[in-house]
Wavefront OBJ file of the C-alpha trace (Angstrom):
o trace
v -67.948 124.511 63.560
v -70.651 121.999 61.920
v -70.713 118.343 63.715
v -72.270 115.799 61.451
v -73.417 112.392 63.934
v -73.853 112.974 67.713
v -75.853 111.218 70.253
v -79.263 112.594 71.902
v -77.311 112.938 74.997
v -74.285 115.018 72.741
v -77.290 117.137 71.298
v -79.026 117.414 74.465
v -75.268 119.147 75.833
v -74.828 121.173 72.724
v -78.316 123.081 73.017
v -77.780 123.309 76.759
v -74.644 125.172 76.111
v -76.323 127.591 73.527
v -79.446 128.188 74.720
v -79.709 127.188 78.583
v -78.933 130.952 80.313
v -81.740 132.020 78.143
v -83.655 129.281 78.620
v -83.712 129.558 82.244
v -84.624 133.323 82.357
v -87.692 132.370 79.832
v -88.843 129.797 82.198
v -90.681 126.374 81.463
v -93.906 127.848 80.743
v -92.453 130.398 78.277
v -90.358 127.748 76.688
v -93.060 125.045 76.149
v -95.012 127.837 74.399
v -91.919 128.411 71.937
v -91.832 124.184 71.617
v -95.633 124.310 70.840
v -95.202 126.624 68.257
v -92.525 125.137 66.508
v -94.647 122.064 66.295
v -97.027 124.273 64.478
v -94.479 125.403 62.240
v -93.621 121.477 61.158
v -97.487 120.739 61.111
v -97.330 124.044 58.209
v -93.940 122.431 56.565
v -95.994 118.851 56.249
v -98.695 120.331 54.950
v -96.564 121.945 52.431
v -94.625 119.182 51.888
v -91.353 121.067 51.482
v -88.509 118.198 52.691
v -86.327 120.600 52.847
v -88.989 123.082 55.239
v -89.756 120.189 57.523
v -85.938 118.745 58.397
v -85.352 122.535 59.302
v -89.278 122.293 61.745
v -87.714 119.046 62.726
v -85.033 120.065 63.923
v -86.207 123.439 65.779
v -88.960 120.812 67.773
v -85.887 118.739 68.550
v -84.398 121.752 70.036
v -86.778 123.390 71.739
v -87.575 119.468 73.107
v -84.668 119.785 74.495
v -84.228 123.021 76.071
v -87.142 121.799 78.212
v -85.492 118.597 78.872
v -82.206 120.461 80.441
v -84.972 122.944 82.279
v -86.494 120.180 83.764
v -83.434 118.062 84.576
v -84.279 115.530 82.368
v -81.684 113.169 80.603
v -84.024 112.602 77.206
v -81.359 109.503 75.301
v -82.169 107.645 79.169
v -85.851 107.955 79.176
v -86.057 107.355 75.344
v -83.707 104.330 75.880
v -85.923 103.026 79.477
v -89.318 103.586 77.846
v -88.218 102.288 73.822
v -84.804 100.161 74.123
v -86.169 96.873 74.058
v -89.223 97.824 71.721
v -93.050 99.023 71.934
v -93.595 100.092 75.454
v -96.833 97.805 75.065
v -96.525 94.964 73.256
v -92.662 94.611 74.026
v -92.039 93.710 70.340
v -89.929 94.979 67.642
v -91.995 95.922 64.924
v -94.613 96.531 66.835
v -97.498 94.474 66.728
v -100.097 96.067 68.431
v -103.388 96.839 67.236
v -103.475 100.125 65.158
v -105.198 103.344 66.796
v -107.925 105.286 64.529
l 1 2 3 4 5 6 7 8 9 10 11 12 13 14 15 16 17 18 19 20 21 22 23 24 25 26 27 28 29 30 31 32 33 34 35 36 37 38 39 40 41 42 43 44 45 46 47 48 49 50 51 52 53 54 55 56 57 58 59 60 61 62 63 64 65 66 67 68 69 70 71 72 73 74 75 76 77 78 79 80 81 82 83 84 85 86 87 88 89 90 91 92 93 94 95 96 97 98 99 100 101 102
């Protein structure tokens, strides 16, 4: 079974019920060192600048994100939603307008 549109929250449930039993016997430590090196992995795909290499980087980051979102308890479509649903954190505006960092 493939499913083509779900929500952060969906995703956030789907991973949970693949991954969370193992996930819980790795530990948070263990499983932010897996998320870490996934990001490394995307950081290689970019470099390469193979699309297809980096949606597949993309999407193991998302997932290992995740896995140490349900480890932690954390609902990650709420806080994305409380810190970005009515635009930059910052300047409160949609674009953006703050001043660009270096």
């Amino acid at each position: 079974m493939v499913l083509d549109i779900m929500s952060i929250r969906e995703l956030q449930k789907l991973i949970g019920d693949i991954y969370l039993e193992r996930d819980r016997k790795r530990g948070v430590p263990t499983t932010y060192i897996w998320f870490v090196s996934e990001v490394g992995e995307l950081a290689d795909a970019l470099i390469k600048g193979e699309a297809g290499d980096v949606a597949e980087e993309a999407a193991d980051v998302m997932a290992w994100l995740l896995s140490l979102c349900n480890l932690m308890g954390i609902d990650l479509e709420k806080a994305v939603c409380e810190k970005y649903g009515r635009g930059c954190p910052r300047c409160h505006a949609i674009p953006c307008r703050c001043e660009p960092y270096r």
